[in-house]
C-alpha positions as CSV (number, residue, x, y, z in Angstrom):
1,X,130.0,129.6,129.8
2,X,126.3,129.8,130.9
3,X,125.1,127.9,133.5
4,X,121.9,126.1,132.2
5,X,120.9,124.9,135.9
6,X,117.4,124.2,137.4
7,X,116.9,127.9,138.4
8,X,117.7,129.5,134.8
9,X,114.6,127.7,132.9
10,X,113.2,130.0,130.8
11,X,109.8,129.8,130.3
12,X,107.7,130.5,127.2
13,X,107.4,128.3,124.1
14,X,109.7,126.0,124.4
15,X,110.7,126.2,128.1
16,X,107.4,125.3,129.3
17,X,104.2,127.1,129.5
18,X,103.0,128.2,133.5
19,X,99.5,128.4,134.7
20,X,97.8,128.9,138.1
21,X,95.7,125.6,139.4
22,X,93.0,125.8,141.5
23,X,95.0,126.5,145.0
24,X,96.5,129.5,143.3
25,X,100.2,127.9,143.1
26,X,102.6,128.6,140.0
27,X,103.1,125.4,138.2
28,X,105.1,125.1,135.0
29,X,104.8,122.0,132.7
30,X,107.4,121.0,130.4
31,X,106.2,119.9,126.7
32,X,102.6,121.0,127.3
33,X,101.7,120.9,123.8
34,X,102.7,117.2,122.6
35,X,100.1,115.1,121.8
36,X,100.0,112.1,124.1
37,X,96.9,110.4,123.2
38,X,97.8,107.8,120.7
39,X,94.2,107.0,120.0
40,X,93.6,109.7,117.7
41,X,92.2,109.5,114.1
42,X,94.7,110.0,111.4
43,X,94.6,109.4,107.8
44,X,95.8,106.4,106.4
45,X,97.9,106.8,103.0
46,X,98.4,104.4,100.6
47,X,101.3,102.4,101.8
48,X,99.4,102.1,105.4
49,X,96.5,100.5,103.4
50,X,99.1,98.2,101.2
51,X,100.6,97.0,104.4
52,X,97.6,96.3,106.4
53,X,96.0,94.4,103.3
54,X,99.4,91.7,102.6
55,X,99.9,91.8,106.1
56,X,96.6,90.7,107.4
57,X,95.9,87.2,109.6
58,X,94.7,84.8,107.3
59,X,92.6,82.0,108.8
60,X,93.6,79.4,106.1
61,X,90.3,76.9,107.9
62,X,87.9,79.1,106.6
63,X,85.8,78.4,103.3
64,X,85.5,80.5,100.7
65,X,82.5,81.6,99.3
66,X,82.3,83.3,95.5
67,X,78.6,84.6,94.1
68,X,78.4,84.9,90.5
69,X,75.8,86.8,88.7
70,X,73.9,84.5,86.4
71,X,75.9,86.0,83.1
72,X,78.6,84.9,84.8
73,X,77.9,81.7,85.6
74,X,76.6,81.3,82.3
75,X,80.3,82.3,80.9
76,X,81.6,79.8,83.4
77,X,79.6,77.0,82.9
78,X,81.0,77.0,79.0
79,X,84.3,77.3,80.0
80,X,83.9,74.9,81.8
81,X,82.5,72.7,79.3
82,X,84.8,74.1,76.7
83,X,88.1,72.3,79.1
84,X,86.1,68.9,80.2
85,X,85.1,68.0,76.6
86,X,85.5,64.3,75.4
87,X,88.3,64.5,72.7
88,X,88.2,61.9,70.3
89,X,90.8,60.6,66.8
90,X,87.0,61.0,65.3
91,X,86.9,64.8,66.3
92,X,90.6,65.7,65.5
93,X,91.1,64.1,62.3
94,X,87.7,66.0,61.3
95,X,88.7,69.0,62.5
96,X,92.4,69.5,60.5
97,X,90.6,67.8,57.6
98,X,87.5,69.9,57.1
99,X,87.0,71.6,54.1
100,X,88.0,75.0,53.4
101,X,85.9,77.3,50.9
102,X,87.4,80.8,50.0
């Protein structure tokens, strides 16, 4: 069987890559091209996005503040007026009674 001791690294790509540094001794690092910096930029994907969106902290204190254009608020305004109207006998038996021309 073969011995896989301390003294039969092999070097290369994936024993380790060697390199002089500056007082001229051989030095052999293991792993040398894994990332280690976790700070890089990478690309967020759509599930990322989906998680970080219904997953965010919501300060539930906060007010909320909606701008509407002023077609909008024009719109809202009569819907508003539509739902809040005074609804009388008077109105209702007028309405299912009207007359009906062809």
């Amino acid at each position: 069987m073969a011995d896989l001791g301390e003294e039969n690294k092999i070097s290369g790509v994936f024993g380790g890559i060697e390199f002089e540094n500056s007082e001229g001794s051989q030095e052999t690092v293991q792993q040398a091209g894994t990332i280690r910096n976790k700070d890089l930029p990478v690309k967020q994907g759509f599930w990322g996005k989906f998680k970080a969106f219904w997953l965010q902290d919501i300060d539930w204190n906060r007010e909320i503040n909606v701008e509407l254009t002023p077609y909008q608020q024009k719109v809202e305004d009569e819907i508003n007026e539509f739902l809040h109207q005074e609804i009388t006998w008077g109105k209702v038996h007028d309405f299912l009674f009207q007359e009906i021309k062809f």
